[in-house]
C-alpha positions as CSV (number, residue, x, y, z in Angstrom):
1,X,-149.7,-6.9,22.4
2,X,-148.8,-4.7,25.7
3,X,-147.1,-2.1,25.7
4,X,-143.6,-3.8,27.3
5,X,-144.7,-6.2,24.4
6,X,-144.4,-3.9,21.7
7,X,-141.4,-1.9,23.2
8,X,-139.4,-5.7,23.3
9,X,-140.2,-6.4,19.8
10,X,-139.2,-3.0,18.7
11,X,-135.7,-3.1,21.0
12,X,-135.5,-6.3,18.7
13,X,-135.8,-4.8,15.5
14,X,-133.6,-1.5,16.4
15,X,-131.0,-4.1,17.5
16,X,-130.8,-6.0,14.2
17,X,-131.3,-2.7,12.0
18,X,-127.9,-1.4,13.7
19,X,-125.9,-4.7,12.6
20,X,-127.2,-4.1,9.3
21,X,-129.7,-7.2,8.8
22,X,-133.2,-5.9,7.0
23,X,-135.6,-8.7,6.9
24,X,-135.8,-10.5,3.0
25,X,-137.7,-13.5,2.0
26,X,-137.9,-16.7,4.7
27,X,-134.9,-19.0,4.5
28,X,-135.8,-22.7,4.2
29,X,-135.6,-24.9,7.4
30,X,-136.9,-26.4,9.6
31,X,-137.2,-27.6,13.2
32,X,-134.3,-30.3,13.7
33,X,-135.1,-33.4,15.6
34,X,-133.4,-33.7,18.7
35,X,-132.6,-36.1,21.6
36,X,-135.7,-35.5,23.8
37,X,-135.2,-36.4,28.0
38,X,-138.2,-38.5,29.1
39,X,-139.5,-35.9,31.5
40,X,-139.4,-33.4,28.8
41,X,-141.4,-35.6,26.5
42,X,-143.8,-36.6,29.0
43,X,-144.6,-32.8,29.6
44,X,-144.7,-32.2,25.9
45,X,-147.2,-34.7,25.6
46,X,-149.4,-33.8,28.4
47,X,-149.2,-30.1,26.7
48,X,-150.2,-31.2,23.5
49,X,-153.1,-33.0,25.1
50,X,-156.7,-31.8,23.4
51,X,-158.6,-28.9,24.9
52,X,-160.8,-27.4,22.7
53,X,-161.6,-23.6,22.3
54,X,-164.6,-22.4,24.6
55,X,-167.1,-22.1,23.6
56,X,-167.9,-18.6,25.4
57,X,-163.6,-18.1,24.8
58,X,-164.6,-15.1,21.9
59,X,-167.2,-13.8,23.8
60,X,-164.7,-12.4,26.5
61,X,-164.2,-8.7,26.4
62,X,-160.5,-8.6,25.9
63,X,-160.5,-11.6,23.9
64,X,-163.2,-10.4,21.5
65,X,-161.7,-6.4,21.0
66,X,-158.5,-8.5,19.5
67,X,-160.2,-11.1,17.6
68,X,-162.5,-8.0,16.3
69,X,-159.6,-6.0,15.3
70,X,-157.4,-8.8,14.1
71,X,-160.3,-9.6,11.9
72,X,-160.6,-6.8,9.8
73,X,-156.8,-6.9,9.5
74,X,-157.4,-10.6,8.1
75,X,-160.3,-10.3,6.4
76,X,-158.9,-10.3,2.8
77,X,-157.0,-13.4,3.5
78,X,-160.1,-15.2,5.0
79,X,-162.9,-13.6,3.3
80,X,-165.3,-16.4,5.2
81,X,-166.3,-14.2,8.1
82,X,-167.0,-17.8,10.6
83,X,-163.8,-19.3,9.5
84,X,-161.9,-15.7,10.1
85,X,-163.2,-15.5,13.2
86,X,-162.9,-19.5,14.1
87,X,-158.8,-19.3,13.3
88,X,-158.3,-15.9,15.3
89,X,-160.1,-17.7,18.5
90,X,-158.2,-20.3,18.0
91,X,-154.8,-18.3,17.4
92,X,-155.2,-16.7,20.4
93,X,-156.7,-19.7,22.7
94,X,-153.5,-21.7,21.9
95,X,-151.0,-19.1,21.8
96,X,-152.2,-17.9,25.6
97,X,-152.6,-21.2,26.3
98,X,-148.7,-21.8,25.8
99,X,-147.7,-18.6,27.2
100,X,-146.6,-17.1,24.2
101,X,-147.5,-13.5,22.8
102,X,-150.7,-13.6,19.8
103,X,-148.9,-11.7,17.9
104,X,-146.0,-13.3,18.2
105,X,-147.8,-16.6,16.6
106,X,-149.5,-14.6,13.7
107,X,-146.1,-13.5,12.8
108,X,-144.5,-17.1,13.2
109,X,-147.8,-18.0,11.1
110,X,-147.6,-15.1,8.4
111,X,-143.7,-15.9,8.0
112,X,-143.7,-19.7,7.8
113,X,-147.0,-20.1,6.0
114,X,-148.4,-16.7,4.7
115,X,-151.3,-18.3,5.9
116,X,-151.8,-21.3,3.8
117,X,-153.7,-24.1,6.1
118,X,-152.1,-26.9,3.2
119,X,-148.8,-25.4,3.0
120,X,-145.7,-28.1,2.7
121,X,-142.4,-26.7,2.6
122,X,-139.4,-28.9,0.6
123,X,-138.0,-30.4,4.0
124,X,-141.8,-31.8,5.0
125,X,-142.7,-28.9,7.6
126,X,-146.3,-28.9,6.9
127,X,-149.6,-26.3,7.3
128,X,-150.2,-23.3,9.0
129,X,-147.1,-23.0,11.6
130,X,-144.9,-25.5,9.3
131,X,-144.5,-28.2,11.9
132,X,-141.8,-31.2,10.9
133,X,-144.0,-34.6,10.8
134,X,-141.2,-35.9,13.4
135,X,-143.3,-34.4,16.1
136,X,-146.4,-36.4,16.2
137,X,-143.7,-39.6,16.3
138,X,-142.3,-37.9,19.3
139,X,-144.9,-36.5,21.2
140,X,-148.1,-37.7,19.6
141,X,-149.8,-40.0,17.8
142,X,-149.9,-40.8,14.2
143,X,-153.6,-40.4,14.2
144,X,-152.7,-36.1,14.6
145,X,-153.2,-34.0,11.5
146,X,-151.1,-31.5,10.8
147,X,-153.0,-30.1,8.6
148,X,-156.4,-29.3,11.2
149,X,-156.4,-26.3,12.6
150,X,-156.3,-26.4,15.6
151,X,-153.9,-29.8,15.7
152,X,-151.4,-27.6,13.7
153,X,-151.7,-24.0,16.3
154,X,-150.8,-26.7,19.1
155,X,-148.0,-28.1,17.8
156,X,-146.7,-25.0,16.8
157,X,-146.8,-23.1,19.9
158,X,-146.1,-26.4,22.2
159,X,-142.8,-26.3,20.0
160,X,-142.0,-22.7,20.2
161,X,-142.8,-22.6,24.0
162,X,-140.2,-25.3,24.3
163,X,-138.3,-23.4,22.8
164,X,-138.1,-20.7,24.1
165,X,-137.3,-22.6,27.5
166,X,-134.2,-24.1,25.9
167,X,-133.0,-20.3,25.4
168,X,-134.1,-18.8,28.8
169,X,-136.3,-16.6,27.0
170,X,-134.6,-15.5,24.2
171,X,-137.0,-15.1,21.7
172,X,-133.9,-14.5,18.6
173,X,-132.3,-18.0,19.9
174,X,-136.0,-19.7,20.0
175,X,-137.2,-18.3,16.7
176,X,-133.4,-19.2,15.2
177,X,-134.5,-23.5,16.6
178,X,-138.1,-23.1,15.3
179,X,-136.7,-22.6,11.9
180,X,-133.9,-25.0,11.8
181,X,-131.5,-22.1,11.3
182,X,-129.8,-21.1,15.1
183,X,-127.7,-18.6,14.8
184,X,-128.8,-17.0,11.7
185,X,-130.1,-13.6,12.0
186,X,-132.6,-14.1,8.5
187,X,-135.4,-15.4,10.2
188,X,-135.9,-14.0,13.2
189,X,-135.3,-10.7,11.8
190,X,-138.2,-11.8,9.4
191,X,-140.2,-12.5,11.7
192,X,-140.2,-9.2,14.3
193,X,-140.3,-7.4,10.9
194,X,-143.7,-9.0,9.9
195,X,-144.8,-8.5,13.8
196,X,-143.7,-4.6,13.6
197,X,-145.2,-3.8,10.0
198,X,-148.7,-5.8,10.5
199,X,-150.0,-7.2,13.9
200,X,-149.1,-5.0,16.8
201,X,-151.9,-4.9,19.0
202,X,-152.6,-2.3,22.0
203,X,-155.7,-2.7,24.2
204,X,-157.7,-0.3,24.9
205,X,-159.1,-0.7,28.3
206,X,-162.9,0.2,28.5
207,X,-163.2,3.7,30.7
208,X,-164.3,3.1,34.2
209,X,-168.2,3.6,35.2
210,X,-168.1,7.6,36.2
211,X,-164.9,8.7,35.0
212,X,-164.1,12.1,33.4
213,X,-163.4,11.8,29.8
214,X,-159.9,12.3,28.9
215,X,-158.2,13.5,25.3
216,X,-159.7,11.4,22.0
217,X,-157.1,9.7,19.7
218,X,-157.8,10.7,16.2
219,X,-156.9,7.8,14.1
């Protein structure tokens, strides 16, 4: 996450600590089915249209100092080193893909699922992001698992891009629609909370060929 990233997410969580909301346990919900136009379904569709990961994608220098670093902070969830690394990639891929923050997903993810790929909450939502099965009726086909990996990260940031461009941006309203719960203040609280305590990310750019050394950061 950038720095304007992290200072947004942080203006977020001041804002809610001053009306008094500390984030608790998730609140059931879930996405509600609405009224789609055809133009917006059309370029739902054509977003949820499969592209596979890369093959090179990890092998990018920025992408690989995040999927490095997100993978020691995963690694006792995913003790399988190829799998860790296969569901970072493919966190990231998707998340960029839909224009939406990484870290922004794993909190969606951590909140919603706590990482369980088989995950089914009481009102249907179903694996890692907790997707409603309404959506592969609307904007798929029934032939899309929501339970595959990367099936279920597309979805779930398609969604959560959309939106987010129902709100103009505003990630409170879009996280409030993703859950079923608009207007509450529980789960998008939850959810900057979880971003704040365990995935902010800030890149370290590599120094340039030549340049003097400046001060160390002792971690």
């Amino acid at each position: 996450m950038t720095r304007s990233g992290i200072l947004r997410f942080g203006a977020a969580i001041a804002a809610l600590t001053l009306l008094g909301l500390g984030a608790g346990s998730a609140f059931a919900g879930a996405q509600v089915e609405e009224q789609l136009a055809s133009s917006v379904v059309s370029g739902l569709q054509r977003a949820i249209a499969d592209n596979p990961v890369p093959a090179d994608y990890a092998s990018k220098p920025a992408v690989r100092r995040w999927i490095d670093e997100m993978s020691r902070r995963l690694a006792s969830r995913f003790p399988d080193a190829p799998s860790r690394n296969d569901f970072i990639a493919t966190v990231y891929y998707e998340a960029t893909r839909a224009g939406l923050d990484p870290q922004l997903v794993l909190g969606v993810i951590q909140y919603e699922s706590n990482f369980r790929k088989y995950a089914i909450s009481s009102a249907d939502a179903r694996g890692y992001m907790q997707v409603m099965p309404f959506w592969t009726r609307l904007i798929g086909t029934s032939e899309h698992n929501l339970f595959h990996l990367r099936t279920n990260l597309r979805y779930g940031c398609v969604i959560l891009r959309h939106y987010l461009d129902i709100e103009n941006g505003d990630l409170f309203r879009a996280l409030g629609r993703y859950n079923g719960s608009l207007g509450r203040p529980e789960y998008p609280t939850g959810v900057l909370d979880t971003i704040n305590r365990n995935w902010l990310f800030t890149p370290v750019s590599p120094p340039k060929v030549g340049a003097a050394p400046s001060s160390i950061a002792v971690r």
